[in-house]
Each structure stands twice: as structure tokens, then as C-alpha cells.
C-alpha positions as CSV (number, residue, x, y, z in Angstrom):
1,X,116.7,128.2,82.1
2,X,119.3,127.5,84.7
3,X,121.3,124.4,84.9
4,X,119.8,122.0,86.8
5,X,116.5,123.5,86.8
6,X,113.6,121.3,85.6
7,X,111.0,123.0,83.5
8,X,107.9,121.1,83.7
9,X,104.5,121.3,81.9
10,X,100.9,120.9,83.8
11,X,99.5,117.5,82.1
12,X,95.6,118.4,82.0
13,X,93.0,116.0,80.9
14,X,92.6,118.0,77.8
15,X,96.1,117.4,76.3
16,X,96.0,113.4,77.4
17,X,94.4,110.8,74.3
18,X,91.9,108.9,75.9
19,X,92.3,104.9,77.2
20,X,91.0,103.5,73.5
21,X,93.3,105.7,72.1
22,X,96.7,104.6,73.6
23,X,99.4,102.1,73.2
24,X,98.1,98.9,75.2
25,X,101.2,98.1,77.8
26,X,104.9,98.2,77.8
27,X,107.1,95.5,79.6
28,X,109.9,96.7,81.2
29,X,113.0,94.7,83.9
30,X,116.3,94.8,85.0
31,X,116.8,98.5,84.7
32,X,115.3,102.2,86.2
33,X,112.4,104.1,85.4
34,X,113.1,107.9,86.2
35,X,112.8,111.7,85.5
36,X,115.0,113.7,83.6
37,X,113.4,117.5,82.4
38,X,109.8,116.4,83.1
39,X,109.9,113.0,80.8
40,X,110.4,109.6,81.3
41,X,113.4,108.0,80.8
42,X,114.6,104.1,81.1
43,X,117.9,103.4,81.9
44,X,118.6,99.3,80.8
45,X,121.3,97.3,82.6
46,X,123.5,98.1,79.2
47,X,123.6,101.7,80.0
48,X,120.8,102.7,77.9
49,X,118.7,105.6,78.1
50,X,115.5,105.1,76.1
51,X,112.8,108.6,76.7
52,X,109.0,106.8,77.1
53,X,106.0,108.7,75.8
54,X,103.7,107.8,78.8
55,X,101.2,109.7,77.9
56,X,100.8,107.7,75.1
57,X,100.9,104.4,76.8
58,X,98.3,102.6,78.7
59,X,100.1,100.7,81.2
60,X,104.1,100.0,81.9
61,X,104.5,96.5,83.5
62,X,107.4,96.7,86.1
63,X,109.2,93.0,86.0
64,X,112.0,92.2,88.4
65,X,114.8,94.3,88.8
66,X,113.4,97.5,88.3
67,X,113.5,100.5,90.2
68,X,111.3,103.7,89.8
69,X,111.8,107.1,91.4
70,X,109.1,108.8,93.0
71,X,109.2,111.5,90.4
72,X,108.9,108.8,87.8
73,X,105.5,107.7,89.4
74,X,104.5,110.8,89.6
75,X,104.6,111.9,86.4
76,X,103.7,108.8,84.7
77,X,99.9,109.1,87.1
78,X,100.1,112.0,86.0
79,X,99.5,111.4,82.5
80,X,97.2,108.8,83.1
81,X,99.6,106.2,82.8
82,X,98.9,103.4,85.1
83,X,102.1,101.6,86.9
84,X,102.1,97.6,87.8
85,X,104.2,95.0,89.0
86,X,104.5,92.0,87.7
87,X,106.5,88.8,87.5
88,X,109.4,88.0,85.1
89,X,107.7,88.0,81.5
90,X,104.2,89.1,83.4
91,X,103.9,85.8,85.1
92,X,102.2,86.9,88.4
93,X,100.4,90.1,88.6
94,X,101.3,91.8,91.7
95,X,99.8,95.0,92.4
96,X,98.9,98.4,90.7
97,X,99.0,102.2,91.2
98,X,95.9,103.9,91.2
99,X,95.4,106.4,89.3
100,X,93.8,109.6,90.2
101,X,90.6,110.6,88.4
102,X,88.6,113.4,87.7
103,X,85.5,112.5,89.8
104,X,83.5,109.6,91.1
105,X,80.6,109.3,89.0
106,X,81.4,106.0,87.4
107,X,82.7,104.2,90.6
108,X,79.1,105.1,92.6
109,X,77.7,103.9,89.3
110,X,79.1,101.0,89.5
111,X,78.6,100.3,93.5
112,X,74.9,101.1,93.0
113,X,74.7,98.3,90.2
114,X,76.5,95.7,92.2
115,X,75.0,96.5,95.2
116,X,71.5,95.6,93.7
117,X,70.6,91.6,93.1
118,X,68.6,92.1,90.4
119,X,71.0,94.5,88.3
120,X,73.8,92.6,89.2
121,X,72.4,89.8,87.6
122,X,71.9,91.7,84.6
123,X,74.8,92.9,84.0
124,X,76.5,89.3,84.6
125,X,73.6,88.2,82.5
126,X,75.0,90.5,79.8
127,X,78.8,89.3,80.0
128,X,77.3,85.8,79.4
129,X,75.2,86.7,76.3
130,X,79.0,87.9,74.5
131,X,80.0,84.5,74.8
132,X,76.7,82.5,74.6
133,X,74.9,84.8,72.0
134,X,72.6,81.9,70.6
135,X,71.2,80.7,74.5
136,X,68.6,82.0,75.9
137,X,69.8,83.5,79.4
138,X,66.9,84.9,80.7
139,X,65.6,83.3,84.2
140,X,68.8,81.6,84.5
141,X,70.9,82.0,87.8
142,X,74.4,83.0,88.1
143,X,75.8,79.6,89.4
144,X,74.2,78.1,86.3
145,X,75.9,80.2,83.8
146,X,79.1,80.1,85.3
147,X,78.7,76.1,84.9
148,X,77.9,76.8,81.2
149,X,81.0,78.8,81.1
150,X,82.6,76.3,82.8
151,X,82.2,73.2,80.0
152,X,82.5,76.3,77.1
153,X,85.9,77.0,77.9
154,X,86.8,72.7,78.6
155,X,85.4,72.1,75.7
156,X,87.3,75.0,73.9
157,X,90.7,73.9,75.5
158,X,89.8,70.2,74.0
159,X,89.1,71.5,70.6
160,X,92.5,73.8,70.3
161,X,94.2,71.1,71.4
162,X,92.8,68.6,68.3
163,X,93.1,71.9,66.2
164,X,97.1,72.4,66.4
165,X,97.9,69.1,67.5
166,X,98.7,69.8,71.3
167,X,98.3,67.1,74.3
168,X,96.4,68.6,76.7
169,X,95.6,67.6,80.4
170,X,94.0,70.5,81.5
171,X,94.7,73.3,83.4
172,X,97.5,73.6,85.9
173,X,98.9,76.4,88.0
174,X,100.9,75.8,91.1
175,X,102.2,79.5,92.3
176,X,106.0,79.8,92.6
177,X,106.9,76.9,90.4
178,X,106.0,78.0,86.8
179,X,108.5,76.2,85.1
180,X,106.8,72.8,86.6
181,X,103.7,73.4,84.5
182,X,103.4,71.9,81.0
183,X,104.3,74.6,77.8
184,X,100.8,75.0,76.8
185,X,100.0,75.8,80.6
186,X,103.0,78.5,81.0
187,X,102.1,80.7,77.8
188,X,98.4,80.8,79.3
189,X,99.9,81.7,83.2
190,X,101.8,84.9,81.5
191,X,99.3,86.0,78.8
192,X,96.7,85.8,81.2
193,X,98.7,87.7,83.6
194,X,99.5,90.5,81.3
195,X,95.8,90.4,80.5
196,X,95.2,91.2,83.8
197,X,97.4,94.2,84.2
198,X,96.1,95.9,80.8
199,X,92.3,95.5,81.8
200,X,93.4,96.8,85.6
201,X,94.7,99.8,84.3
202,X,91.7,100.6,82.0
203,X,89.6,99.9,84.3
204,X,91.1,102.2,86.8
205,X,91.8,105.1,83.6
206,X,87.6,105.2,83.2
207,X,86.6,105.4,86.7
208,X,85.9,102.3,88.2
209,X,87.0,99.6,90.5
210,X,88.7,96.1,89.7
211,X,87.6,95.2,93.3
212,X,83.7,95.2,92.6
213,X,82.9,92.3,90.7
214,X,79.4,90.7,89.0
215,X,80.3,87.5,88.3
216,X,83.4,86.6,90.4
217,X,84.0,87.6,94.0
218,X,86.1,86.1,96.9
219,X,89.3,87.3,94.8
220,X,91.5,90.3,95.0
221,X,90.5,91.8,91.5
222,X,87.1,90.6,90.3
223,X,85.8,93.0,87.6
224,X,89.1,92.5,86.0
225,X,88.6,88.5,85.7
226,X,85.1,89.0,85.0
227,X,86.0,91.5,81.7
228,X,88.9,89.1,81.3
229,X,86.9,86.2,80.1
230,X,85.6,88.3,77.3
231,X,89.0,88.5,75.5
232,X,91.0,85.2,77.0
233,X,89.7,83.2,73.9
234,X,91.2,85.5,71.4
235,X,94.1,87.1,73.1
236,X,94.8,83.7,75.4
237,X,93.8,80.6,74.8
238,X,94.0,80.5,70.8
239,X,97.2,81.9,71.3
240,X,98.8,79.1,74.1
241,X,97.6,76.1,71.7
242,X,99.4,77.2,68.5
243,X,102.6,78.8,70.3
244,X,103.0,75.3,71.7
245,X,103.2,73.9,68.0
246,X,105.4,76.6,67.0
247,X,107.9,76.1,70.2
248,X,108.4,72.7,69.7
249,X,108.8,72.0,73.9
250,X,111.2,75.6,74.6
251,X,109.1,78.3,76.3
252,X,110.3,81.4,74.3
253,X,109.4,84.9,76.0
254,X,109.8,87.0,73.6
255,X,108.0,85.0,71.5
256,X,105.1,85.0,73.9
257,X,105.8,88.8,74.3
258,X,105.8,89.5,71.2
259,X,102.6,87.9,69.7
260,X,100.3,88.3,72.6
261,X,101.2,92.3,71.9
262,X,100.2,91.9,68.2
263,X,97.0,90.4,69.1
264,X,96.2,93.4,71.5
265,X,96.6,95.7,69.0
266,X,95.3,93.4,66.5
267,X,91.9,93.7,68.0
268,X,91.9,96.7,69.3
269,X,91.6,96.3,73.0
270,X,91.4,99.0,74.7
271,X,89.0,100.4,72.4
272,X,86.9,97.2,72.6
273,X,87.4,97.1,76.5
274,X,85.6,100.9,76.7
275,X,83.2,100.1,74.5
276,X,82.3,96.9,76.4
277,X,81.9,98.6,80.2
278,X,80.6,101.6,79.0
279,X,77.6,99.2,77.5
280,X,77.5,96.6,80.7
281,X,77.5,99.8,82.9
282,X,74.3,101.0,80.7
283,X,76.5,104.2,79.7
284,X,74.4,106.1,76.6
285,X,75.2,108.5,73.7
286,X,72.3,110.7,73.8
287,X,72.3,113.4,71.6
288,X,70.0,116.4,71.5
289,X,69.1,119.0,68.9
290,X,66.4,121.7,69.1
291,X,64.9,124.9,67.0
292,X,64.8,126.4,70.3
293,X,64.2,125.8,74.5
294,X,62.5,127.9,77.1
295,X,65.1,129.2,79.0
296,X,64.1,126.9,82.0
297,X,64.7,123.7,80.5
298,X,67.6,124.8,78.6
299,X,69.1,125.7,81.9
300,X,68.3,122.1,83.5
301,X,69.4,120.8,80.4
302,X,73.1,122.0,81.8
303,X,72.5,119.5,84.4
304,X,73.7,116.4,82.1
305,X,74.9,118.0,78.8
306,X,77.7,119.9,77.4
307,X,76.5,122.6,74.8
308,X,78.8,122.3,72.1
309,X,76.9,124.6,69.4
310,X,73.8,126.4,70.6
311,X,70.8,124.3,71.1
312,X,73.1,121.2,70.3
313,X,73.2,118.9,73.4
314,X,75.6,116.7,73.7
315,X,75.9,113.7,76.9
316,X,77.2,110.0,77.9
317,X,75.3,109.3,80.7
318,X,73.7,105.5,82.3
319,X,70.6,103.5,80.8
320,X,68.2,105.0,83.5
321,X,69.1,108.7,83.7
322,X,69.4,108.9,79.7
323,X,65.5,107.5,79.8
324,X,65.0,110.2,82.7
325,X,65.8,113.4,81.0
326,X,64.4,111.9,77.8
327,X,61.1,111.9,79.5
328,X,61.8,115.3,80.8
329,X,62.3,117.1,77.7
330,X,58.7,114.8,76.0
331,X,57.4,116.6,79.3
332,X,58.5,119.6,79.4
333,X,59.7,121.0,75.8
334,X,57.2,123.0,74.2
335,X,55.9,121.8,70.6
336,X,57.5,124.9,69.1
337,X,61.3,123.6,70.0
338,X,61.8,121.4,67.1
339,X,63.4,118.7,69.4
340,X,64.9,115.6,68.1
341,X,66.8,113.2,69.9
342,X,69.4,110.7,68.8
343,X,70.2,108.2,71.9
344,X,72.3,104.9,71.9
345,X,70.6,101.7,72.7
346,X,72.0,98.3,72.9
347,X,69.8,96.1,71.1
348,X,69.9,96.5,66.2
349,X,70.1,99.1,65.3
350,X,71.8,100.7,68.0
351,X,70.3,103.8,67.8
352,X,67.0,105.4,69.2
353,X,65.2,108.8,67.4
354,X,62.5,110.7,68.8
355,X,61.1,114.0,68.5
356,X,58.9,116.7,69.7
357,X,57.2,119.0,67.1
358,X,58.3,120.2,63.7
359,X,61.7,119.0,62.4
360,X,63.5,119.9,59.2
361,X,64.2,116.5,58.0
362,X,61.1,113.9,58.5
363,X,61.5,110.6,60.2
364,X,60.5,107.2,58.5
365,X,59.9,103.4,60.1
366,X,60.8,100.7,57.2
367,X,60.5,97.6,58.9
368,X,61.9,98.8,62.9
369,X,64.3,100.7,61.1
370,X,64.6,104.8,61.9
371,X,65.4,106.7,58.5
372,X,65.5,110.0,57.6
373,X,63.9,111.4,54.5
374,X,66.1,113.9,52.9
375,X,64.3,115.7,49.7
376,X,65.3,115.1,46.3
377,X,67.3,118.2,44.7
378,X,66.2,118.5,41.1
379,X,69.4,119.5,38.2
């Protein structure tokens, strides 16, 4: 290769680990993000060249400054590696790249569900019941549950603050003067904030929009906040109550850095934050296997699955079309195909089987419970 020339790889969706899989964010400031033979490189104010695997990271939070080359963004969008500015330490979030995906499946999924009163409602509905999992939500209107959300989290503030010790007057934010805000108050402001940036990317990385909302709206990123108060208790409110003990008055940001990082990995998030939209968005495993199909429906059957193995069917696809083309097959499958069908549901115990016909392994119901009876192999 001649000096000077860059080789550079085509980054296909193939070769990239999906969002669950990847290393949650990656602060960066006072340096420059660029390209040197097709990887990432960050150069420090010291001089320092460190390469960055950004295929491997979720999100890289730009802090002030930073600098980034065109090439830089490039590639890192490239590799599905979302790009967003923030505030010294991630104390204000101020925008984000998008990043280009493969199709828009999920985002008119989501428009057609937020468009809708009723399934909006649902799916807010459904964000309450992960924090209020013992009240009955049913009938109840959205201002109603935001109220109980409302004296859950005062009352939550009130009891981490008798837990570890902490005075606490409540919550207060005045943009542009961060350091006038109380110790508990700061470490909340930039985990929050960081929060924000993680769940913006992933949001983006699957396919939908931060700017279409169910339970917030009015504000510039509202299905990030609304998917932010599933994790604020554990990654950011917990955390601001017992950092304040341990700080003894000083905000620390590496400190804060450091253990709001171990908490995100701690718990998984970005696994837990796909598992959690592909569920509100009514996204299903549904699994099909079959003796054999009539080469009519095995050609509609194209439509929504991948064919890994012949007759094995294979497809994530929304609540109402996974009910659709399980109807279809009930319809239109001939006794002789042997069908069985394995489809995710999200009510215990998670999992739906039906069948058509004859299947090698018969199914048994012990108390609502789906089982299959394997025979006994004599010695």
C-alpha cells in the first residue's frame, strides 16, 4: 500500500455487535477525535494518541474542548456508533448525530402507536406498571399516573435521604449555574444527563425516534425521558444520595464518572433498554417449525420470516402482526404440516405454543403452564 494511502474496510451490519451487546458510553474533552488508517484515534491535550474500538461502543460523549474531523464522524456512524455533545462531566446534553439505519419499520411503528389515543395510553400504561407493579392501572388516565409518579419519586427522594443521612430540599436545577445547586442536586443534573445521551443513542441504534413520546411531550427528546424514568432510580437517584455521604460536601467527577459507569454495566443497560422497547413497542419472538408447507404458504411465509433451516421459521415482528400471521398459518396450513408455533408473550410464562396437526413431541397444560412431554428412554 502506498504511503499515505488509507486502506479502509466496508463496516456492514453483519460484522457490527448489536446495541445490548456494546460498551455503554465513553466520555471524552479537551482533546481530538480523528481518522488515522480507517480507525479512531483520540489525541489528549498531553499528546496522547489512544485508538477507540467504536464499533464496540455505544455512544462517545463529546465534552468541551473537543474537536472531531469529518472523517471521524463518519466512520464512527458508520459503525453504528452514535456521537453527542454534552457539557463538562455530561452536565447538559446538547444534541446528537443520527445515525443511519437500515430501514424504517420500527420508526412507522412507533408513529402509528403514538398517533393512536388508545394505544398510546397503553403503552404509557405499560411504563407505569414497571414502577407501580402492585396498582391496578387499568381505567386510569395519563395525568393521574403521572401524579402517582409524581409523589413516588418525592417520596423516594425523602426516604434516600433518611437512608444515607443526606438533607434534602428537593429538587433544583437552574441552567448555566450548576455549581449553585446543592451536592446531592449536581450528581443527579450529570447522571441524569449522561442518562440521557446513552438512551438517545439506543434509541436511535434500534430504529426509532427520541422525539415521539407517550408519556411526556412539549420537550425536545420525550421517549428518552419517558424510558429514562425506568432506570433513574437505580442508575440516578440511589446513586446521588449515597455519593453525597461519601463526598463529604466536594463534588468529585470522576467519582461520579466512575460509579454511575459501574452501575450501567452493573445492570446491564443496554440490554435491559432493548428488551424494554422491544416489549412496550409489542415487538414478538415468534418462532415457527413445520413437517412440511404447501408451497403457497411457505412462500407468504417469506413475507415476515427468515428461513434459517428448512421449514424452521424464524421472526421479531409487533403484537398485532405476530397474532396476524398466526391466524394465517391456523387458516391456511394443512393438517398434514406438523406446525408448532413458539411465540413471545408478555404476561408468565412468557411464552405462547400452538399447533396444527401431528407433532413429534406432545404438548401438556399443568396448571396454565405449556410443557412438553418427551418419552422416557429405557437402559
Amino acid at each position: 500500500m502506498a504511503k499515505g494511502e488509507r486502506l479502509f474496510v466496508k463496516v456492514t451490519r453483519e460484522s457490527l455487535p448489536q446495541v445490548k451487546d456494546k460498551y455503554p458510553f465513553l466520555y471524552l474533552e479537551r482533546g481530538r477525535l480523528e481518522i488515522d488508517d480507517s480507525s479512531v484515534k483520540w489525541v489528549d491535550s498531553d499528546a496522547n494518541v489512544v485508538p477507540i474500538p467504536v464499533a464496540t461502543i455505544n455512544t462517545l460523549l463529546l465534552g468541551p474542548g473537543t474537536t472531531v474531523t469529518h472523517e471521524a464522524v463518519k466512520t464512527a456512524t458508520a459503525a453504528n456508533c452514535a456521537v453527542c455533545w454534552v457539557g463538562e462531566d455530561s452536565l447538559f446534553f446538547y444534541a446528537a448525530g443520527f445515525l443511519p439505519t437500515a430501514n424504517t419499520r420500527n420508526l412507522k411503528l412507533q408513529m402509528s402507536l403514538a398517533s393512536n389515543a388508545e394505544s398510546s395510553l397503553q403503552i404509557a400504561r405499560a411504563m407505569f406498571a414497571k414502577r407501580f407493579p402492585d396498582a391496578e392501572l387499568e381505567g386510569k388516565s395519563l395525568n393521574s399516573m403521572m401524579g402517582m409518579e409524581g409523589n413516588r419519586v418525592r417520596a423516594l427522594y425523602q426516604q434516600k435521604a433518611q437512608e444515607y443521612g443526606v438533607g434534602w430540599k428537593g429538587r433544583q436545577f437552574t441552567p448555566g449555574k450548576f455549581e449553585l445547586s446543592d451536592l446531592t442536586n449536581q450528581v443527579l443534573t450529570s447522571t441524569n444527563a449522561a442518562l440521557y445521551g446513552i438512551l438517545c443513542s439506543a434509541v436511535h441504534s434500534m430504529g426509532y425516534s427520541p422525539h415521539i413520546g407517550f408519556i411526556h411531550s412539549g420537550s425536545p427528546l420525550p421517549f428518552v425521558y419517558d424510558l429514562a424514568d425506568l432506570y433513574k432510580e437505580q442508575l440516578c437517584i440511589e446513586l446521588a444520595f449515597s455519593l453525597s455521604r461519601e463526598m463529604a460536601g466536594r463534588y468529585d467527577k470522576h467519582k461520579v464518572s466512575d460509579a454511575f459507569r459501574k452501575r450501567v454495566i452493573a445492570i446491564d443497560l443496554l440490554n435491559q433498554i432493548t428488551a424494554d422497547v422491544n416489549e412496550l413497542m409489542g415487538v414478538n419472538m415468534l418462532v415457527v417449525l413445520a413437517n412440511d408447507l404447501p408451497p403457497a404458504v411457505h412462500g407468504r411465509m417469506k413475507l415476515w420470516f427468515v428461513e434459517p433451516r428448512p421449514n424452521v421459521f424464524v421472526s421479531g415482528v409487533k403484537d398485532s402482526v405476530a397474532q396476524t400471521v398466526v391466524d394465517y398459518l391456523m387458516q391456511y396450513a394443512p393438517t398434514e404440516s406438523g406446525i408448532m408455533l413458539f411465540r413471545s408473550i408478555p404476561q408468565p410464562p412468557g411464552y405462547e405454543i400452538r399447533y396444527k396437526g401431528e407433532v413429534r413431541k406432545p404438548i401438556i397444560n399443568i396448571s396454565g403452564l405449556q410443557l412438553i412431554i418427551e418419552t422416557l428412554q429405557s437402559t
